[in-house]
C-alpha positions in Angstrom: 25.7 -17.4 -12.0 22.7 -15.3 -11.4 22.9 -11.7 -11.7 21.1 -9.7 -8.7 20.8 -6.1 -7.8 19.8 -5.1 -4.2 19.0 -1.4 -3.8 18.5 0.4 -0.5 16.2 3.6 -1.5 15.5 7.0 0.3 13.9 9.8 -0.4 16.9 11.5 -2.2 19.6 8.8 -3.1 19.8 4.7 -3.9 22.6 2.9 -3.1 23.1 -0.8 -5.0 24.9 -3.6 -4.6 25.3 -5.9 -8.2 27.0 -9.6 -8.0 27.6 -10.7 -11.4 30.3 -13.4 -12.3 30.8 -13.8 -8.6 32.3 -10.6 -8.4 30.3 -7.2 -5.9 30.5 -3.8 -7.0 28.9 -0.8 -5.5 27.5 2.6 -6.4 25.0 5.3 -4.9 22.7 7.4 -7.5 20.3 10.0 -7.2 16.7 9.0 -6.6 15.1 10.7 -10.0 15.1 10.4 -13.3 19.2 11.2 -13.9 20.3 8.7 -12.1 17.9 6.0 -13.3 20.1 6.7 -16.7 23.1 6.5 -14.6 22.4 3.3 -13.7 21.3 2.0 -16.7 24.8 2.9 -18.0 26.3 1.6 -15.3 24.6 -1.4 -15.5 25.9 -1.6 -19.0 29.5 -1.1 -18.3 29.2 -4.4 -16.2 27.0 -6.7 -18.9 24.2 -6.4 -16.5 21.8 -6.4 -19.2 19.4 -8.9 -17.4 19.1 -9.2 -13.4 17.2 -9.3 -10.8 16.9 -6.3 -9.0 15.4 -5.8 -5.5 14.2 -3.3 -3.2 11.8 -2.9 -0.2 8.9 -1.2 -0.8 9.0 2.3 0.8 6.1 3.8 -1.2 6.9 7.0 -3.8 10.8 6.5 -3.0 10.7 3.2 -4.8 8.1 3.1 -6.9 9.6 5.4 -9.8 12.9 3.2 -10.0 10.9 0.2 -9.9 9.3 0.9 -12.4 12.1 2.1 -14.8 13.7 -1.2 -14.4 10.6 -3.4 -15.1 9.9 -1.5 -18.4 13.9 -1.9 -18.8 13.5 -5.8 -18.8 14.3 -6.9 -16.1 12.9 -8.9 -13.4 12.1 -6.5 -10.2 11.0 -7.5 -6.6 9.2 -4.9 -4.1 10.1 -6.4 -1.0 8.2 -5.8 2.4 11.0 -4.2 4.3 9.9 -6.5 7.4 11.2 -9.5 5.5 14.3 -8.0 4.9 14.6 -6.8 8.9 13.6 -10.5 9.5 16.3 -11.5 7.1 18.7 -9.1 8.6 17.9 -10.5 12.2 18.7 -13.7 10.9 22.5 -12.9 9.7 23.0 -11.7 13.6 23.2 -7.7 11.8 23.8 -5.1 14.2 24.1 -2.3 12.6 22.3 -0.3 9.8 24.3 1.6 6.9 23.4 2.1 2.8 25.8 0.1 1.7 25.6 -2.6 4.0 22.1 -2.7 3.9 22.2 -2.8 0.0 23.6 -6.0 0.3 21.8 -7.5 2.7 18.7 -6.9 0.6 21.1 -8.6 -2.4 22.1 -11.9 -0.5 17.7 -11.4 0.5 17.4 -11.9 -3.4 19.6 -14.6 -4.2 18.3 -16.9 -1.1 14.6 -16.1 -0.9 14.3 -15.4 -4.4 11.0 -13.2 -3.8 8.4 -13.3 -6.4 8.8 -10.7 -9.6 6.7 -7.7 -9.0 4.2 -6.3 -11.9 3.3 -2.7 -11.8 -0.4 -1.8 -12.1 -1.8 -1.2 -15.2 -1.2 2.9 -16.2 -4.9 4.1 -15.8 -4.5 2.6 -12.0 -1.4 4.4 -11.2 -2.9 7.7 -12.7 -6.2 6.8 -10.5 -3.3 6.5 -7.4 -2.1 9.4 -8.2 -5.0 11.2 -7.7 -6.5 9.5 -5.0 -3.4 10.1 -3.2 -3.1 13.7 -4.0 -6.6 14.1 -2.5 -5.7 12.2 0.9 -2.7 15.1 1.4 -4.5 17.6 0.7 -7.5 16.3 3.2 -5.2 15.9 5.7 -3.7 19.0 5.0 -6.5 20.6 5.6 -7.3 19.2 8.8 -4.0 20.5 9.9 -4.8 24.3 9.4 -7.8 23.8 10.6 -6.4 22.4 13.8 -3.6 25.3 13.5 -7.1 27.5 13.3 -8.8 26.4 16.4 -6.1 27.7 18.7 -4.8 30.8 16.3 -5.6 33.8 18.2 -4.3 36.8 16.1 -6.9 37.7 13.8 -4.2 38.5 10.7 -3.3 34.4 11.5 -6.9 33.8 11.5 -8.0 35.0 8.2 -4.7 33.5 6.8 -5.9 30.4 7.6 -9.3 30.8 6.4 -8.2 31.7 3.3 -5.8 28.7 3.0 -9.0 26.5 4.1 -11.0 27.6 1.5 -8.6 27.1 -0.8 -7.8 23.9 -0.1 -11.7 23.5 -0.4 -11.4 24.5 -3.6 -8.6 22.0 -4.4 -10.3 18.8 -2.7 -13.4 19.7 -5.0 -11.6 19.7 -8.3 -9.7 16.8 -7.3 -13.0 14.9 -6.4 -13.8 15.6 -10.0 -11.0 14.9 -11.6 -11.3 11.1 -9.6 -14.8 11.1 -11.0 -14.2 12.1 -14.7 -11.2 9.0 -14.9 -13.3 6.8 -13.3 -15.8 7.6 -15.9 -13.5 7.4 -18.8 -12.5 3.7 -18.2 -15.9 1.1 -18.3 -14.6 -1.2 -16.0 -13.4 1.2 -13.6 -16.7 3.0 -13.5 -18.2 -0.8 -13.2 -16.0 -2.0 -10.2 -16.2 1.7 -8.8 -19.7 1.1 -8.3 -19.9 -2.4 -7.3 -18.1 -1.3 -4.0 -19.9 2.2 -3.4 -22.8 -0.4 -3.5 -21.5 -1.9 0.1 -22.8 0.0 3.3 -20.0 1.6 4.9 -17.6 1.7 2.1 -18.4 5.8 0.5 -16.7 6.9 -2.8 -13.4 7.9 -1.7 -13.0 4.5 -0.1 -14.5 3.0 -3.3 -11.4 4.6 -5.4 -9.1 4.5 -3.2 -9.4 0.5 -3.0 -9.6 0.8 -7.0 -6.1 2.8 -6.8 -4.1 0.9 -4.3 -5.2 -2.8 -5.6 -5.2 -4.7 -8.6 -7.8 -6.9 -7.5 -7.2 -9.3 -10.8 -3.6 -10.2 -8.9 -5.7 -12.2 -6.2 -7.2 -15.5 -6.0 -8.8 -15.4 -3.3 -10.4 -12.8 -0.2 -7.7 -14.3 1.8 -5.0 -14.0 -0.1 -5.8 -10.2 -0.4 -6.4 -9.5 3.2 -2.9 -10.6 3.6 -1.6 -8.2 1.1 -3.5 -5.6 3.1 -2.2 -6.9 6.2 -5.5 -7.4 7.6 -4.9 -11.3 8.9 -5.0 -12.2 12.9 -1.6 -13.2 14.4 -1.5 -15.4 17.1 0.6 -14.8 20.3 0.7 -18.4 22.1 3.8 -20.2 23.7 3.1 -23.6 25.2 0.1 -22.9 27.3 0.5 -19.2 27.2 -2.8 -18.0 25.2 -2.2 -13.8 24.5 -4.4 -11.5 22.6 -4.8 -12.1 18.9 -3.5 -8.6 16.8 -3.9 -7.6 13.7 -0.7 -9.0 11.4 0.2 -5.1 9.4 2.5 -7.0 7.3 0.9 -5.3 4.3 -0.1 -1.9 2.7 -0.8 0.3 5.4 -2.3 2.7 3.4 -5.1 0.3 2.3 -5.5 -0.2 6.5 -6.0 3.5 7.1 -8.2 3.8 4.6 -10.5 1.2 5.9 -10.3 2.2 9.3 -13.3 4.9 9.5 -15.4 2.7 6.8 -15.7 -0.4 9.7 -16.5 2.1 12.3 -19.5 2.8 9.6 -20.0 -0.7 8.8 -20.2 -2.1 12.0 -23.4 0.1 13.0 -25.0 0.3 9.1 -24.1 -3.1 7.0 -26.1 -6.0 8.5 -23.5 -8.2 7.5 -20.7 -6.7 9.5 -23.0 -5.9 12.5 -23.9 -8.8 13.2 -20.1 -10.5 12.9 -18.9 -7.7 15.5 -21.8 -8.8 17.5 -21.0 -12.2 17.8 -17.0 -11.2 18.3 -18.2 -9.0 21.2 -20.0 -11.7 22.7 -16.8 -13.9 22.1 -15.1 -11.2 24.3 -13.4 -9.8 21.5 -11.6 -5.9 22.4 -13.0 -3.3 20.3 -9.7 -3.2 18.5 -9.9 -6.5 17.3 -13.4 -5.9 16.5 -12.9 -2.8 14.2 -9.5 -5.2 12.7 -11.9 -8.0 12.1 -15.0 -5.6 10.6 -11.7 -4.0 8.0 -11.1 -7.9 7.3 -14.6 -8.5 6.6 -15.0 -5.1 4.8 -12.3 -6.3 2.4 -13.6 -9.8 2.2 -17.2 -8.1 1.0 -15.6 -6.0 -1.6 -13.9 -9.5 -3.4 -16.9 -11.2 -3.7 -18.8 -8.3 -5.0 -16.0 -7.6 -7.6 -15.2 -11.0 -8.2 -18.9 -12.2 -8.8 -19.7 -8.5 -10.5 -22.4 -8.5 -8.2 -23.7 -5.5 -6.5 -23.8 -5.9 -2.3 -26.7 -7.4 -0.9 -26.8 -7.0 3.1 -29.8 -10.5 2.9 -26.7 -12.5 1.2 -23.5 -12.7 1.8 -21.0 -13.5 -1.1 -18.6 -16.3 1.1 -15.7 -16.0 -1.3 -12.7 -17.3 -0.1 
């Protein structure tokens, strides 16, 4: 009988559900590196020694005990927690509660049996790392300079200065530190440039595409897109004909950080212009329009990577 381990993660705690020999047993663990071991011996203590664990992908809350139980052997699915709501929805589920919820994401495992996940390669994650670090402390900054605009006591004031220019300071060295890895891996440096080569897309876009995808996981411009979360869903019943939205069943984070490149792109790459033209004519809202030039954006940066050749706006790469 197959072995499977559904684990319902937060920021502090997991709580897991293991069937094995037909038989459910429970346990809750700390979210770090103690009770990875815990489990591990737990895991033991039942024969668990090959399973297949699952988990919805909640960003830095999952990613550390994913991780520890790929490199442990076994086989480990990152789950889009909408499948498992949709799932939920589907069992008539009413209410929400760790325990519960660990094994709804268990009985998830056993019936949809969800494709193994594979971690990125370590010089990505360290490059993820850092371009992530750099987006907190951008925004961050933003926020004290928001806090700054309306401070009115001068001691506040020149607190806040200080703390500006001293995040400054820290978005600088970060920049370089992104730079220097970049630099230290060939093909990094390679792809890195390939997509700072399309208009619209600037170097922190560049690496933080490199950081958030493995582009070698994707066979096709479409089948990323989806990841991203980037493909139209249609609203139509019957005759009933509603607005097409973007899906956001992917990584949002690969969204946001699109968003102010096709603002860019649709005024300064030829290629996007002139789609957002023709969508505009189509009657297309300007939010579908931006979604579409993001699609488009991430269509570009395929082919370019995927044909190693740098963006020309006379010829577009139409790679599937």
């Amino acid at each position: 009988m197959l072995t499977t381990l559904g684990i319902d993660i937060s920021k502090d705690s997991f709580h897991v559900e293991l069937s094995i020999k037909g038989k459910l047993r429970h346990r809750k663990f700390r979210n770090r590196q103690e009770g990875f071991d815990e489990l591990s011996v737990w895991l033991g203590k039942h024969s668990a020694t090959a399973l297949h664990a699952c988990l919805e992908a909640t960003g830095p809350y999952s990613e550390g005990l994913a991780l520890y139980l790929h490199q442990a052997g076994h086989t480990v699915s990152v789950v889009n927690p909408a499948l498992i709501k949709a799932f939920g929805q589907s069992e008539l589920l009413r209410n929400k509660d760790d325990q519960p919820d660990a094994g709804l994401i268990r009985r998830f495992c056993e019936k949809q049996q969800p494709a193994a996940w594979t971690p990125l390669p370590a010089h990505l994650r360290e490059l993820q790392a850092l371009t992530r670090h750099l987006e907190n402390l951008s925004e961050t900054r933003q926020q004290q300079l928001n806090r700054l605009e309306s401070a009115k006591a001068r001691d506040v004031v020149k607190s806040l200065r200080k703390l500006v220019a001293y995040l400054d300071r820290e978005i600088e060295r970060a920049e370089k530190q992104i730079k220097q890895h970049i630099d230290n891996h060939p093909e990094l440096k390679q792809q890195f440039h390939l997509l700072d080569s399309i208009s619209g897309i600037g170097t922190r876009t560049a690496a933080a595409l490199l950081a958030e995808i493995d582009f070698k996981q994707y066979r096709s411009a479409r089948q990323l897109a989806a990841y991203v979360g980037l493909t139209p869903k249609n609203n139509r019943s019957g005759t009933f004909r509603g607005r097409t939205r973007m899906s956001k069943i992917g990584n949002a984070r690969i969204r946001k950080a699109l968003f102010m490149p096709a603002m860019v792109a649709k005024r300064h790459n030829p290629i996007v212009r002139n789609f957002c033209q023709r969508l505009a004519g189509n009657g297309k809202s300007k939010m579908e329009i931006i979604g579409a030039a993001m699609r488009k954006l991430i269509h570009i940066a395929f082919g370019v990577l995927k044909s190693r050749r740098a963006f020309d706006p006379n010829h577009e790469l139409l790679v599937n």
